[in-house]
PDB file with SEQRES, HELIX, SHEET and CRYST1 records, atoms N, CA, C and O in Angstrom:
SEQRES   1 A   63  UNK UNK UNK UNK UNK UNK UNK UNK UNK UNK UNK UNK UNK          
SEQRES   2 A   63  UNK UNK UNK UNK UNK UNK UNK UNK UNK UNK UNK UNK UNK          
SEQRES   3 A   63  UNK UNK UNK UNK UNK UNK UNK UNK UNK UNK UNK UNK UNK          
SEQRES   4 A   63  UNK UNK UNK UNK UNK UNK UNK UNK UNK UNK UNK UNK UNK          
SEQRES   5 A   63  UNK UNK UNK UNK UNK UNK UNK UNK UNK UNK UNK                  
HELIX    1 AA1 UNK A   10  UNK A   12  5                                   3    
HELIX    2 AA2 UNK A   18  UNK A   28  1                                  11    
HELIX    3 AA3 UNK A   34  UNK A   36  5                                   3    
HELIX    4 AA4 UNK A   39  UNK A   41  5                                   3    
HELIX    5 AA5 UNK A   43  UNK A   59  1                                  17    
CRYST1    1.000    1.000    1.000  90.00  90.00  90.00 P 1           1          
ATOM      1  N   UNK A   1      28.626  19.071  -9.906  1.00  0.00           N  
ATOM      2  CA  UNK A   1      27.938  17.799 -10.005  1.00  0.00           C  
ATOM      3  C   UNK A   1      26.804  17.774  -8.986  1.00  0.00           C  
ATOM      4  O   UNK A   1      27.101  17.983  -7.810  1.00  0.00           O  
ATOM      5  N   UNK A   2      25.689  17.568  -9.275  1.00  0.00           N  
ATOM      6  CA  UNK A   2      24.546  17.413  -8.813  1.00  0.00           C  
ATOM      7  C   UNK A   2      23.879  15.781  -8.101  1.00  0.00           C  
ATOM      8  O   UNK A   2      23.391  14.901  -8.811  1.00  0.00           O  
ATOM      9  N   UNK A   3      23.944  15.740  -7.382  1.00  0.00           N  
ATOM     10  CA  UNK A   3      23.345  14.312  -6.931  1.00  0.00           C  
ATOM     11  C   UNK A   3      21.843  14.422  -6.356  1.00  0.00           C  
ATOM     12  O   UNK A   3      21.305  15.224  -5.593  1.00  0.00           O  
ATOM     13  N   UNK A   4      21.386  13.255  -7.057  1.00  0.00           N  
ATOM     14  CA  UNK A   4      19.954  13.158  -6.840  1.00  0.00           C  
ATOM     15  C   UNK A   4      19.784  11.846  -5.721  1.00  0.00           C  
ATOM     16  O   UNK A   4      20.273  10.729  -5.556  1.00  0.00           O  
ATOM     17  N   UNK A   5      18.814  12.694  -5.100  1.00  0.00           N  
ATOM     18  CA  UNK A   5      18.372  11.768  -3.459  1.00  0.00           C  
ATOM     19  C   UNK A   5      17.922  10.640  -4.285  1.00  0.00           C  
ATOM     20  O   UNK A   5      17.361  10.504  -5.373  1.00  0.00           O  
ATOM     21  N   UNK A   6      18.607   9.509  -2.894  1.00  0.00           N  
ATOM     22  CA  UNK A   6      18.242   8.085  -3.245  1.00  0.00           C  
ATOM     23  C   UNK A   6      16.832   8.114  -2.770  1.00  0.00           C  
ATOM     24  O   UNK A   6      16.385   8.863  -1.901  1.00  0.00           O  
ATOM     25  N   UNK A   7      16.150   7.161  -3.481  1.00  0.00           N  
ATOM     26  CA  UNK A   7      14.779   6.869  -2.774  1.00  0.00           C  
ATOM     27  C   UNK A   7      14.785   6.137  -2.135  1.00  0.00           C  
ATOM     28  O   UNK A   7      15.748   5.374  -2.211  1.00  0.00           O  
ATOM     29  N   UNK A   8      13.626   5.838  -0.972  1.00  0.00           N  
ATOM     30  CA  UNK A   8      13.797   5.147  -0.169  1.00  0.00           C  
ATOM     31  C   UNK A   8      12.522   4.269  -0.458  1.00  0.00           C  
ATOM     32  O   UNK A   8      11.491   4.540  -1.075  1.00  0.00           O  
ATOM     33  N   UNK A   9      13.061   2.778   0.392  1.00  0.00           N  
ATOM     34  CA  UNK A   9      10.937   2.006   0.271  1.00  0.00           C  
ATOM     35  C   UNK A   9      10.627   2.859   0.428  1.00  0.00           C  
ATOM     36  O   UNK A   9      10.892   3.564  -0.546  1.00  0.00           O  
ATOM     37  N   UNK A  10       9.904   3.616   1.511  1.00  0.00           N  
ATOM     38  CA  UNK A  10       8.614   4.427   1.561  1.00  0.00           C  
ATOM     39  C   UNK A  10       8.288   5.210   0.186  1.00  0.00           C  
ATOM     40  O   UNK A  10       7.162   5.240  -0.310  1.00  0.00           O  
ATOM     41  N   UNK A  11       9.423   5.836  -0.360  1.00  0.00           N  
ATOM     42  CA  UNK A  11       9.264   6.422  -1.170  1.00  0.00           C  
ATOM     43  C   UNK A  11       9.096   5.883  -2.546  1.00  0.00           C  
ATOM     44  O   UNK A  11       9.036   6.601  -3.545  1.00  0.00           O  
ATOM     45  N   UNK A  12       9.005   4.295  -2.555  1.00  0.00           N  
ATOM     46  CA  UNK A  12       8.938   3.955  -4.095  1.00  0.00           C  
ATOM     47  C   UNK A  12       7.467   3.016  -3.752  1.00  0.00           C  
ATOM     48  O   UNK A  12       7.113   2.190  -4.594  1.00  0.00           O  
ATOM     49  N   UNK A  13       6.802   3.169  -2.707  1.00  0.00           N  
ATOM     50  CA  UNK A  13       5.588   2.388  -2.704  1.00  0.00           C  
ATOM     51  C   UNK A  13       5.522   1.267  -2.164  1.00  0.00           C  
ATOM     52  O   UNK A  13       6.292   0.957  -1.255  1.00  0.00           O  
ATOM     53  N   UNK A  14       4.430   0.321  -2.706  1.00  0.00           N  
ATOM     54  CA  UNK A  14       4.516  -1.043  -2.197  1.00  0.00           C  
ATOM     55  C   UNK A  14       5.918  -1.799  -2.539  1.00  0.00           C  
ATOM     56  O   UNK A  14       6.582  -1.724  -3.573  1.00  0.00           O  
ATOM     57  N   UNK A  15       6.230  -2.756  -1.032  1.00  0.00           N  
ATOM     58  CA  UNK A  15       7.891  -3.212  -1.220  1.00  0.00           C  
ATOM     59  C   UNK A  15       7.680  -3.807  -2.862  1.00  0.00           C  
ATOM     60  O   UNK A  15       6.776  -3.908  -3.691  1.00  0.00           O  
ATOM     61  N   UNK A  16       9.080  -4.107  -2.734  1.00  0.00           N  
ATOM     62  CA  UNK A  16       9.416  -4.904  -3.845  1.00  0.00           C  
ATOM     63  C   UNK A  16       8.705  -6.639  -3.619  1.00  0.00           C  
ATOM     64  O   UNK A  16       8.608  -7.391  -2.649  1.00  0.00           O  
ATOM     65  N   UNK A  17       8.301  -6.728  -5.125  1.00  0.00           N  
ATOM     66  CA  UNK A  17       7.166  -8.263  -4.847  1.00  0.00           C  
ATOM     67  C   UNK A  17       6.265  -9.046  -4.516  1.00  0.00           C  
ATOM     68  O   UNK A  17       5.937 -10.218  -4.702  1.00  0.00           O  
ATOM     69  N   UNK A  18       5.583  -7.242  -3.439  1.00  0.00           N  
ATOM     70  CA  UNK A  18       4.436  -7.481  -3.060  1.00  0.00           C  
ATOM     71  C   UNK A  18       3.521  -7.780  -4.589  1.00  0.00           C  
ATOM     72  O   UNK A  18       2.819  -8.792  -4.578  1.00  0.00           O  
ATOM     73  N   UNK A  19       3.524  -7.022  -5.729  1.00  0.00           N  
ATOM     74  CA  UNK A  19       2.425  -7.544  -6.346  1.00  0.00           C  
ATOM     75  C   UNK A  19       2.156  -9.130  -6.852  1.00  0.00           C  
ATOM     76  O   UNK A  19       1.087  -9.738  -6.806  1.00  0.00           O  
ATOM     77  N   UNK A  20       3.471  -9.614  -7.352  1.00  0.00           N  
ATOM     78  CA  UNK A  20       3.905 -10.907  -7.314  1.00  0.00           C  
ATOM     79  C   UNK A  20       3.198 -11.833  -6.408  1.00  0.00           C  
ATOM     80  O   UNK A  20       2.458 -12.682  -6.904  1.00  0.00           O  
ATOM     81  N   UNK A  21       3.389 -11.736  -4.801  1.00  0.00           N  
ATOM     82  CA  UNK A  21       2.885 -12.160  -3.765  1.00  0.00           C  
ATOM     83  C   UNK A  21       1.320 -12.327  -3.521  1.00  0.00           C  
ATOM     84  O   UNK A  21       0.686 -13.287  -3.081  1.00  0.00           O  
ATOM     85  N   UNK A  22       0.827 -10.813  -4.043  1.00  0.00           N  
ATOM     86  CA  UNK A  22      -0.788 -10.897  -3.623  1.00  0.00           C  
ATOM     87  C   UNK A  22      -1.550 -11.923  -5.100  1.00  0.00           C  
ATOM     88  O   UNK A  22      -2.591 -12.573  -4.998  1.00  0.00           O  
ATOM     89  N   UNK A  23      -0.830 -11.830  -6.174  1.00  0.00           N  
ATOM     90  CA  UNK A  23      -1.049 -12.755  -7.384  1.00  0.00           C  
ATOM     91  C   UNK A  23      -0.970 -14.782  -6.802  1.00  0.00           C  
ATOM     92  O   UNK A  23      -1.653 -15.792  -6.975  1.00  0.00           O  
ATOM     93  N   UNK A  24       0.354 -14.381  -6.057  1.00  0.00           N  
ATOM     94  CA  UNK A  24       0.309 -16.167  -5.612  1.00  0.00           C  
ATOM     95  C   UNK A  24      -0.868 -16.630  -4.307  1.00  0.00           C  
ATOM     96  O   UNK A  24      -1.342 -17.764  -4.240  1.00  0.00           O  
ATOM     97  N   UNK A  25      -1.188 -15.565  -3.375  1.00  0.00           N  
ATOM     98  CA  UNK A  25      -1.892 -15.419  -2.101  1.00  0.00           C  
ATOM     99  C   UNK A  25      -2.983 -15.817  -3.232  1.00  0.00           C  
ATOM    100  O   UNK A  25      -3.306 -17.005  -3.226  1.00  0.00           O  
ATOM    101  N   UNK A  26      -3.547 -15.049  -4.127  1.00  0.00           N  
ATOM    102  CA  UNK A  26      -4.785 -14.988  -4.825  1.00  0.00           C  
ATOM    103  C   UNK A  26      -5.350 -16.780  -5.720  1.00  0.00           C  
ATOM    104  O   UNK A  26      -6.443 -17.347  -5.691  1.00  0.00           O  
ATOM    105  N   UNK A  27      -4.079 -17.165  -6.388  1.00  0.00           N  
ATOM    106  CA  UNK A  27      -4.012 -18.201  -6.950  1.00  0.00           C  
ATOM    107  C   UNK A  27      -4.179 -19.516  -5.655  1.00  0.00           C  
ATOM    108  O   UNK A  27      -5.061 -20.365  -5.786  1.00  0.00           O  
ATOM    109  N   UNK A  28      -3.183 -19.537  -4.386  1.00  0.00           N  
ATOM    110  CA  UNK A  28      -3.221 -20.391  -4.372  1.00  0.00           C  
ATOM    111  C   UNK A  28      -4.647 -20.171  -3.234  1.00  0.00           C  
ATOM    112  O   UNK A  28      -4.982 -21.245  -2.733  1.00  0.00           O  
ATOM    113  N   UNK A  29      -5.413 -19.081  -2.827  1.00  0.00           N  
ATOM    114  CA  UNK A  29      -7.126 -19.511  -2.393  1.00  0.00           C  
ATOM    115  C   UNK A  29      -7.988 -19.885  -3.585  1.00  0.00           C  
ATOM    116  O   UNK A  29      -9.172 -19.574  -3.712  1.00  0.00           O  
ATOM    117  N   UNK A  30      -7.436 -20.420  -4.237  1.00  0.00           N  
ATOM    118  CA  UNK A  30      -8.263 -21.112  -5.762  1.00  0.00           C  
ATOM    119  C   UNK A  30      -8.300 -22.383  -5.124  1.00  0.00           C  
ATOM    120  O   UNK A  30      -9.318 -23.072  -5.197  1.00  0.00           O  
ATOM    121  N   UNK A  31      -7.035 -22.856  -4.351  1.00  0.00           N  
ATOM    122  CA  UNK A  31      -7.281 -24.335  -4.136  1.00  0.00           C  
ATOM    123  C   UNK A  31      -7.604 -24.220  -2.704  1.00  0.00           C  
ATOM    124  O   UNK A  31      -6.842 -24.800  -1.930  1.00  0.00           O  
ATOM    125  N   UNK A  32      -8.732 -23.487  -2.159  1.00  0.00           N  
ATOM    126  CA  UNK A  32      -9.179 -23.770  -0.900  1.00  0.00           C  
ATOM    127  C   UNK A  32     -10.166 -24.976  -1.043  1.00  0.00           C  
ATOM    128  O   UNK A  32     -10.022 -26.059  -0.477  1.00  0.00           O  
ATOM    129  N   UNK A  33     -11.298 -24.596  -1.971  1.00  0.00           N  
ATOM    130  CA  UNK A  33     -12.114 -25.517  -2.486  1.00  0.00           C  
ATOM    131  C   UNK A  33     -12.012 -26.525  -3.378  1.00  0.00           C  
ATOM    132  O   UNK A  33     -12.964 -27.003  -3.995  1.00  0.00           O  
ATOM    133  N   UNK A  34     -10.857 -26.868  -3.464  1.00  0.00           N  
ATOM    134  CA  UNK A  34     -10.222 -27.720  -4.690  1.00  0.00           C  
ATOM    135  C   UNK A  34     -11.381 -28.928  -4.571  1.00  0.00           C  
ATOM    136  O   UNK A  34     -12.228 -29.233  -5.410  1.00  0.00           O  
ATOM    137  N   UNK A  35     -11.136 -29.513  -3.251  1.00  0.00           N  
ATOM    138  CA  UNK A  35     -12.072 -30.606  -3.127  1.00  0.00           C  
ATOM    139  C   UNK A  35     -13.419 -30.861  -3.270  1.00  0.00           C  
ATOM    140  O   UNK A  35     -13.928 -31.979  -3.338  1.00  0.00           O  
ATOM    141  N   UNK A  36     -14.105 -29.570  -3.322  1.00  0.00           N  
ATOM    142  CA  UNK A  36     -15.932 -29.611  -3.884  1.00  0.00           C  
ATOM    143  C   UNK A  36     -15.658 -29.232  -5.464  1.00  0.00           C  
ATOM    144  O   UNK A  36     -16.772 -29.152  -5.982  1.00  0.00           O  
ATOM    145  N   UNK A  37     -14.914 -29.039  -6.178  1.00  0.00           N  
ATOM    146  CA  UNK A  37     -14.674 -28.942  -7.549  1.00  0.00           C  
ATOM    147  C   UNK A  37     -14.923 -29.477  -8.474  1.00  0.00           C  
ATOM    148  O   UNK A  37     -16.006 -29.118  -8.010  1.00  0.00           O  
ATOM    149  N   UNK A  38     -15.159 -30.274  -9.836  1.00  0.00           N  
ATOM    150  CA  UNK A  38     -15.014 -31.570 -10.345  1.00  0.00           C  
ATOM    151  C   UNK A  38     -13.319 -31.398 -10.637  1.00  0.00           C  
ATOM    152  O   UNK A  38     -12.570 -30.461 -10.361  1.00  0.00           O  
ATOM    153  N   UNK A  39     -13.038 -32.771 -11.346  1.00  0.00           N  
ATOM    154  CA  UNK A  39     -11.562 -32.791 -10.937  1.00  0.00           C  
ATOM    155  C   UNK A  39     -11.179 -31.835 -12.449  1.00  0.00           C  
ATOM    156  O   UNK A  39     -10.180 -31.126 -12.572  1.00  0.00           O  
ATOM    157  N   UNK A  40     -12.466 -32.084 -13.714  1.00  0.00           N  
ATOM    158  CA  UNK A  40     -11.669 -31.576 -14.580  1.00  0.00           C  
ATOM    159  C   UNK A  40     -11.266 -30.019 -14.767  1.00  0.00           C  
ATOM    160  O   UNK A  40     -10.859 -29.400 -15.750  1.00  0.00           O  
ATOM    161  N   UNK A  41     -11.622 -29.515 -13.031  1.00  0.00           N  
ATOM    162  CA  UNK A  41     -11.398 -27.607 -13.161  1.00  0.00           C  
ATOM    163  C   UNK A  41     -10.300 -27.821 -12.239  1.00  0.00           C  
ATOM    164  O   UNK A  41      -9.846 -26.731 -11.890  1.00  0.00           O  
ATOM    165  N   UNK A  42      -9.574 -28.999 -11.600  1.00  0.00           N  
ATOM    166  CA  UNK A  42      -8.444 -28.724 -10.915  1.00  0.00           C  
ATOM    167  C   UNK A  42      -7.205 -28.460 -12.034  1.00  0.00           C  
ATOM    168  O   UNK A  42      -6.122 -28.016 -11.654  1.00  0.00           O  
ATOM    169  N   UNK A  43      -7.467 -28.772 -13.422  1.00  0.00           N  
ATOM    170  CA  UNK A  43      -6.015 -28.254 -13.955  1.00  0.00           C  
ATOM    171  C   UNK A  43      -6.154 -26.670 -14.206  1.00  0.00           C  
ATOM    172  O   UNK A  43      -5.210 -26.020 -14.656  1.00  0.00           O  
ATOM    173  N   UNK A  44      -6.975 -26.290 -13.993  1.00  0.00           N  
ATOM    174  CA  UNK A  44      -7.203 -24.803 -14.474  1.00  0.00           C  
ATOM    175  C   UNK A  44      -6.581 -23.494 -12.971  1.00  0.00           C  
ATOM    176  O   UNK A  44      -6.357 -22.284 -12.981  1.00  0.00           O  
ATOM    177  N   UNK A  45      -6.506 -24.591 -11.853  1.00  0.00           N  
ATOM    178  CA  UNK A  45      -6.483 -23.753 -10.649  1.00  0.00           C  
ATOM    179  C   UNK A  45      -4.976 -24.270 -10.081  1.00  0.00           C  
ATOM    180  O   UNK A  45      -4.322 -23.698  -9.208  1.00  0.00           O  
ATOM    181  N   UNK A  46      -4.609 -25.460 -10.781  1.00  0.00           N  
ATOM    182  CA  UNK A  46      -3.160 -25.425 -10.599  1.00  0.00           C  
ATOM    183  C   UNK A  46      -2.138 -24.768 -11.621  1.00  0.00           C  
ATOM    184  O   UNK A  46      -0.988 -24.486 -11.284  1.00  0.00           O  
ATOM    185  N   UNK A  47      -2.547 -24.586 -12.661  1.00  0.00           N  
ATOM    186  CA  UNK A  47      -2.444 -23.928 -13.530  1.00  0.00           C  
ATOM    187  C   UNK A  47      -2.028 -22.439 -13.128  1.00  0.00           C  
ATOM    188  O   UNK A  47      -0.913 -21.973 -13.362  1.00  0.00           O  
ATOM    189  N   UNK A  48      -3.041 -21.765 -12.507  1.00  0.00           N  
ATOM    190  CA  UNK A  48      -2.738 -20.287 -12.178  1.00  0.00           C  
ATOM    191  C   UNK A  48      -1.816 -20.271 -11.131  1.00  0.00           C  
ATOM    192  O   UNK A  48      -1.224 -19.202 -10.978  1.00  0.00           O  
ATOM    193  N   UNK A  49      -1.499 -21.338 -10.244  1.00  0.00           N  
ATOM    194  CA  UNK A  49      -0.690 -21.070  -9.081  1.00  0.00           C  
ATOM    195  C   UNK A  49       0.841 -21.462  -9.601  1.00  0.00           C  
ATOM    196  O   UNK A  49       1.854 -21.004  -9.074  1.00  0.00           O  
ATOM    197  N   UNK A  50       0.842 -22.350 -10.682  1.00  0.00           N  
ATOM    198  CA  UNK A  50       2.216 -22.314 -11.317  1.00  0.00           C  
ATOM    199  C   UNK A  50       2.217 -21.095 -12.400  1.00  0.00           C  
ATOM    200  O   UNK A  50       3.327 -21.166 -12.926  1.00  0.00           O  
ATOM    201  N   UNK A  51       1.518 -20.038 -12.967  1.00  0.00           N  
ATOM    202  CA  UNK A  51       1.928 -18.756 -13.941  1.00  0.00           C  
ATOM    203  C   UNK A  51       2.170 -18.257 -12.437  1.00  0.00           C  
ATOM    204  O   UNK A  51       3.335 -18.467 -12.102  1.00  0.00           O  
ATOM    205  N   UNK A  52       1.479 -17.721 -11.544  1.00  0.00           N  
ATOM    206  CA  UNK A  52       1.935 -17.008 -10.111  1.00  0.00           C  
ATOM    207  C   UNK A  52       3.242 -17.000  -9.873  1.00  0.00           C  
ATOM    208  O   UNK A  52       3.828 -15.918  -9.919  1.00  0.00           O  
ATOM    209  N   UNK A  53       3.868 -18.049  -9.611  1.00  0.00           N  
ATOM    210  CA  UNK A  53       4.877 -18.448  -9.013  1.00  0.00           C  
ATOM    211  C   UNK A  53       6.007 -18.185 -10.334  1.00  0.00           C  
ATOM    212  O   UNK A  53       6.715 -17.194 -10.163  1.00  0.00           O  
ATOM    213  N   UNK A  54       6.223 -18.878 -11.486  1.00  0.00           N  
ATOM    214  CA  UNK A  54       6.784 -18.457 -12.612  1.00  0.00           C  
ATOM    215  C   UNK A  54       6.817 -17.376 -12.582  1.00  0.00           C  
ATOM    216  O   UNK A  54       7.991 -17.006 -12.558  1.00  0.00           O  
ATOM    217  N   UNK A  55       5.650 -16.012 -12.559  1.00  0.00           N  
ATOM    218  CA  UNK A  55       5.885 -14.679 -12.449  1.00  0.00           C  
ATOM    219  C   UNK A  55       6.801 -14.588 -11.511  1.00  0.00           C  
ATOM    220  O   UNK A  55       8.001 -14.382 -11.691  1.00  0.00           O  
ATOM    221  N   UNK A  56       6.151 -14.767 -10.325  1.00  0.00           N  
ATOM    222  CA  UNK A  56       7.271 -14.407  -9.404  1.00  0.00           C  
ATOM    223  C   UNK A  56       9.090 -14.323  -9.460  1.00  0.00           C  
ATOM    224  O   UNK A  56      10.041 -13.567  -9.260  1.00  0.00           O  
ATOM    225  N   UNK A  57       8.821 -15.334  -9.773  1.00  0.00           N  
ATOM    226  CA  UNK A  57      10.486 -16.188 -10.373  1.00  0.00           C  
ATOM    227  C   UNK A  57      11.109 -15.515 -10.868  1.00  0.00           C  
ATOM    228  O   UNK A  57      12.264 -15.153 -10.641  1.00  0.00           O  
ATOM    229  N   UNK A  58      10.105 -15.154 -11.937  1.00  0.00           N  
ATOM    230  CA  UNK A  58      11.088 -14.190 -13.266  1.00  0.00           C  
ATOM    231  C   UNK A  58      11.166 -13.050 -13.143  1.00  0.00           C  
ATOM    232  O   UNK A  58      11.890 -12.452 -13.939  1.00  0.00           O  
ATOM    233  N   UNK A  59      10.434 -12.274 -12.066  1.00  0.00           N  
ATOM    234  CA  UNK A  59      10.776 -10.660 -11.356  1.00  0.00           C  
ATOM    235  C   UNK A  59      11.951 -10.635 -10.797  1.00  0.00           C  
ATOM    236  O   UNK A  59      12.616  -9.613 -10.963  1.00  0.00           O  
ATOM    237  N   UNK A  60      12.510 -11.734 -10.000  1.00  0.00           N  
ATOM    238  CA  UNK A  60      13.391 -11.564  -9.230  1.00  0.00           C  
ATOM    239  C   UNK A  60      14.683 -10.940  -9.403  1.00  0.00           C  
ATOM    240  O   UNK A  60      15.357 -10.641  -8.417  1.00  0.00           O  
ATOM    241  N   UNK A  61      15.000 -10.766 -10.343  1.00  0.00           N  
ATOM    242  CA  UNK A  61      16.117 -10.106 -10.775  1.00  0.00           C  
ATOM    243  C   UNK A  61      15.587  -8.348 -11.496  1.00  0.00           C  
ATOM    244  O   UNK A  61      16.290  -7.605 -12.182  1.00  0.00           O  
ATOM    245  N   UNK A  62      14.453  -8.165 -11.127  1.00  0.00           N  
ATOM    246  CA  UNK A  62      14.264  -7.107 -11.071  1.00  0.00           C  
ATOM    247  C   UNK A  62      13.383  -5.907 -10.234  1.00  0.00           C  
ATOM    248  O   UNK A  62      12.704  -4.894 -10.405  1.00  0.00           O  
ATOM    249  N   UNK A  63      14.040  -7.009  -8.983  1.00  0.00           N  
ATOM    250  CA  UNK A  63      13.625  -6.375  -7.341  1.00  0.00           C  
ATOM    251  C   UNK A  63      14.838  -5.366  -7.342  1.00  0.00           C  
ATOM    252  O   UNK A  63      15.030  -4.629  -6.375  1.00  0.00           O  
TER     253      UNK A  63                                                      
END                                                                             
């Protein structure tokens, strides 16, 4: 019987959820400027920070 080396983080790359993370980091500097905006582009930028976060959510069980 042959056993194959566990991998380790280093060895599988960026941690687990970082991409998730840099997606919500990204979404929520959408609402830095929320306030020079008109209001009807604030549903479009809350919008992306709730798919962000939903992504996130739904990875979690496959960290």
């Amino acid at each position: 019987m042959t056993s194959e080396p566990t991998p380790t983080p280093a060895a599988l790359g960026a941690p687990p959820g970082a991409e998730q993370r840099a997606a919500i980091e990204e979404a929520l500097a959408g609402l830095d400027a929320l306030d020079a905006l008109p209001v009807a582009e604030h549903v479009a930028r809350f919008d992306a920070v709730h798919a962000a976060l939903t992504d996130a959510l739904s990875a979690i069980d496959r960290i």
